[in-house]
C-alpha positions in Angstrom: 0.0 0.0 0.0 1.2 3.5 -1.0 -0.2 4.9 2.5 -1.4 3.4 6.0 -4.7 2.1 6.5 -4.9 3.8 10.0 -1.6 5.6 10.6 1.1 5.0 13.8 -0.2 8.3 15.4 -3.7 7.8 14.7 -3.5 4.4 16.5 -2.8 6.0 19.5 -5.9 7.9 19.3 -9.5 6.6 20.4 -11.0 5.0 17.6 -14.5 5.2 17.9 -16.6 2.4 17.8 -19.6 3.6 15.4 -22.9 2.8 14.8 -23.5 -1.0 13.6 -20.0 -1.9 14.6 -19.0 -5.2 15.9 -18.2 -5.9 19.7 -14.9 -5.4 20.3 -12.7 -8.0 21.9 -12.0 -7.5 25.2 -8.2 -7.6 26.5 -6.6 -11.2 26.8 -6.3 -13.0 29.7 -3.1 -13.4 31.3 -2.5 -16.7 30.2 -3.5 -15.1 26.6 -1.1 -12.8 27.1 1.8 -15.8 28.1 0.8 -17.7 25.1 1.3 -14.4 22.8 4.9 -13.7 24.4 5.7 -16.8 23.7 4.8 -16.8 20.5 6.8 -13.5 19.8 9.9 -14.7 21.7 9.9 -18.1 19.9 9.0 -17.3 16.4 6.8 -20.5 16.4 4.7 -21.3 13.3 0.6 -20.3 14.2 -0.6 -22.3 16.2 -4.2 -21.9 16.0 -6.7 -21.4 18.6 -10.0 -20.7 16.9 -9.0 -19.4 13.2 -8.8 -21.9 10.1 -6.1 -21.7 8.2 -7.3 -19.6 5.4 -9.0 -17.3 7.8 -5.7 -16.6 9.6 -4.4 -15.8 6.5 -6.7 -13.3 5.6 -6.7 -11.7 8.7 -2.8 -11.6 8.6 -3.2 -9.7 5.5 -5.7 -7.3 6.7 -3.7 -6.2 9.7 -0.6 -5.9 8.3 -2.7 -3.4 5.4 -3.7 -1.3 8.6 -0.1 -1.4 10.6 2.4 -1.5 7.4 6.3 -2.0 7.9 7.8 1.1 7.8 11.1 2.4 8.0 10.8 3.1 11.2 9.5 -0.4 12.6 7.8 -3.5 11.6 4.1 -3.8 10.8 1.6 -6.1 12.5 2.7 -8.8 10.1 5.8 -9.4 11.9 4.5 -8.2 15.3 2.4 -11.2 15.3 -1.0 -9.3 15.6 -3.2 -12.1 13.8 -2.1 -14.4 16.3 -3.2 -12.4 19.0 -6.5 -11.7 17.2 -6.5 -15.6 17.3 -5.9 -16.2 20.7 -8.4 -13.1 21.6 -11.4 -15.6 20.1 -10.5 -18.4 21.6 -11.3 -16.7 24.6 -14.2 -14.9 23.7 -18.3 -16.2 23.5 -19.3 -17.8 20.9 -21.5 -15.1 19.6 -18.4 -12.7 19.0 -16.6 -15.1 17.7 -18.9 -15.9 15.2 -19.1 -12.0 14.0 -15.4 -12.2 13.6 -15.4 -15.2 11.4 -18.5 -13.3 9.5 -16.7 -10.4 9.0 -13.8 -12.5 7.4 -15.9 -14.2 5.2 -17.5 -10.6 4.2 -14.1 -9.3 3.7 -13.2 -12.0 1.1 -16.8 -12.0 -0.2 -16.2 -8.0 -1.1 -12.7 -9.3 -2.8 -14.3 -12.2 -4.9 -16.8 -9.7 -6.0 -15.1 -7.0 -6.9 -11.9 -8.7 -7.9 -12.4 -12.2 -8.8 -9.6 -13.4 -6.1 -9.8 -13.9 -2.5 -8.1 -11.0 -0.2 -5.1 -12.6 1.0 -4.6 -12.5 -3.8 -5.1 -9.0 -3.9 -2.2 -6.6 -5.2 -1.7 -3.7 -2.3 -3.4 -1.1 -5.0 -6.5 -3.7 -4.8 -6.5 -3.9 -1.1 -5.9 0.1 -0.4 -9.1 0.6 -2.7 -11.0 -1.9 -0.9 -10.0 -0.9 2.4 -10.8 3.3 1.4 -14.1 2.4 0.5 -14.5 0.4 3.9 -13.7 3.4 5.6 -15.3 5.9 3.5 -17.8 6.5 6.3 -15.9 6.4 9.2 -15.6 10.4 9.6 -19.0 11.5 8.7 -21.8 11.8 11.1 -23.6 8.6 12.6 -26.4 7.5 10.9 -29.4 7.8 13.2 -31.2 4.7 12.5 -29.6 2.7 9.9 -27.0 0.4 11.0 -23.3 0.6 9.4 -23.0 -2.1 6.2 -21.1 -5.6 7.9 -17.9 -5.0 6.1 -17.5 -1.2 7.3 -18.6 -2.2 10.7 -16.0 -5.3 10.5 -13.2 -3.1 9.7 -13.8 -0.4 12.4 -13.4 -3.3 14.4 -10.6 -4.9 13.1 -8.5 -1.8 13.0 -9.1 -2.0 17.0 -8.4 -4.9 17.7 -5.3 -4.7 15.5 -4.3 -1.5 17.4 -4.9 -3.5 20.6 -2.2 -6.6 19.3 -0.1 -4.1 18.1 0.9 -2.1 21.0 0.3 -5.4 23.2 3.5 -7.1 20.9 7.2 -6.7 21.5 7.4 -5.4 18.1 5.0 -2.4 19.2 6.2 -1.9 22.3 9.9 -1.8 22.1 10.5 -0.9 18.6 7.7 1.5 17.6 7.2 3.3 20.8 10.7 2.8 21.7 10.3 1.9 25.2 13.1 1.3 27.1 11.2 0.0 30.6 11.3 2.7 33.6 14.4 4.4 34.3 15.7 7.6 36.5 17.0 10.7 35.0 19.3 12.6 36.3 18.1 15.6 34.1 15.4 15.8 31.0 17.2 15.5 27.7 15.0 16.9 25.4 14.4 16.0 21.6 18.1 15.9 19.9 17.5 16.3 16.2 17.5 20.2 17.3 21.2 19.6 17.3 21.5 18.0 13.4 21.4 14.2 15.0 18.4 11.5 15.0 17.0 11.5 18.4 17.6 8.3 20.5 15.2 8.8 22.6 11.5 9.6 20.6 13.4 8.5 17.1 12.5 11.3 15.3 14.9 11.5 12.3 17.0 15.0 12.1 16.1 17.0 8.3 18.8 16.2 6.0 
């Protein structure tokens, strides 16, 4: 994609959850949250909880279209975020569950009929249209009695939840926001690209 789905700043924000939109899943439990680590720290193949195979592929897809690789970190490909959506419904009700797997098979439904090829086929042109028109809504006033259609209320739910994995993973954590765990200054070093370098500390990169 030429441009983010739902940008690194913008994730930080509240996303709100909209008219029509699906549940969204809640936080994972703290054996979730064990099983994800481990996942992360081992590089293990998916091992999946409640997602076929094809339908962890296609959410793989989607969330790495809404968190991208960038050259300042990796995207939720590599973060692992699918896996964590997985492990997120394998705790959840049934009922929730089943509006996920819906919103997948809307989401590849869309795809077939508008491009002859499932989602996880689509060339990243293909896939920023798609996802545009998703969100074409998103901004403009609630409708006051019609319900949001299934695949724009799937993806305001989906960007959550992949906002949620995101800055859950290692990936989001330590190399996005940069964390560096608590730690006592002596004195406040502010922003260093004022002084012609890349800043260590927020990773803002100094004008050339």
């Amino acid at each position: 994609m030429t441009k983010r789905a739902l940008s690194r700043r913008s994730a930080l924000k509240r996303i709100g959850m909209g008219t029509g939109a699906i549940a969204l899943l809640p936080w994972l439990s703290e054996e979730g949250l064990a099983a994800f680590a481990e996942i992360q720290k081992t590089a293990a193949p998916p091992s999946l909880k409640a997602l076929s195979a094809s339908q962890y592929a296609t959410l793989e897809t989607l969330v790495e279209a809404i968190i991208p690789a960038d050259e300042r970190s990796p995207g939720a490909k590599e973060a692992r975020v699918a896996d964590y959506i997985d492990l997120l419904l394998s705790e959840a009700d049934e009922e929730r569950r089943a509006q996920w797997l819906d919103g997948l098979r809307v989401l590849d439904a869309e795809a077939a009929a508008r491009y002859a090829a499932p989602f996880v086929n689509l060339s990243a042109s293909q896939v920023d249209e798609l996802l545009t028109e998703a969100s074409r809504h998103e901004k403009a006033p609630e409708p006051s009695k019609t319900e949001r259609p299934p695949l724009e209320a799937f993806f305001v739910t989906a960007k959550q939840a992949t906002v949620h994995g995101y800055y859950t993973s290692e990936v989001g954590i330590h190399k996005e926001l940069r964390y560096k765990g608590n730690k006592v200054l002596l004195e406040y070093v502010g922003c260093q690209t004022v002084d012609g370098k890349d800043c260590p500390w927020c990773g803002q990169t100094a004008e050339a």
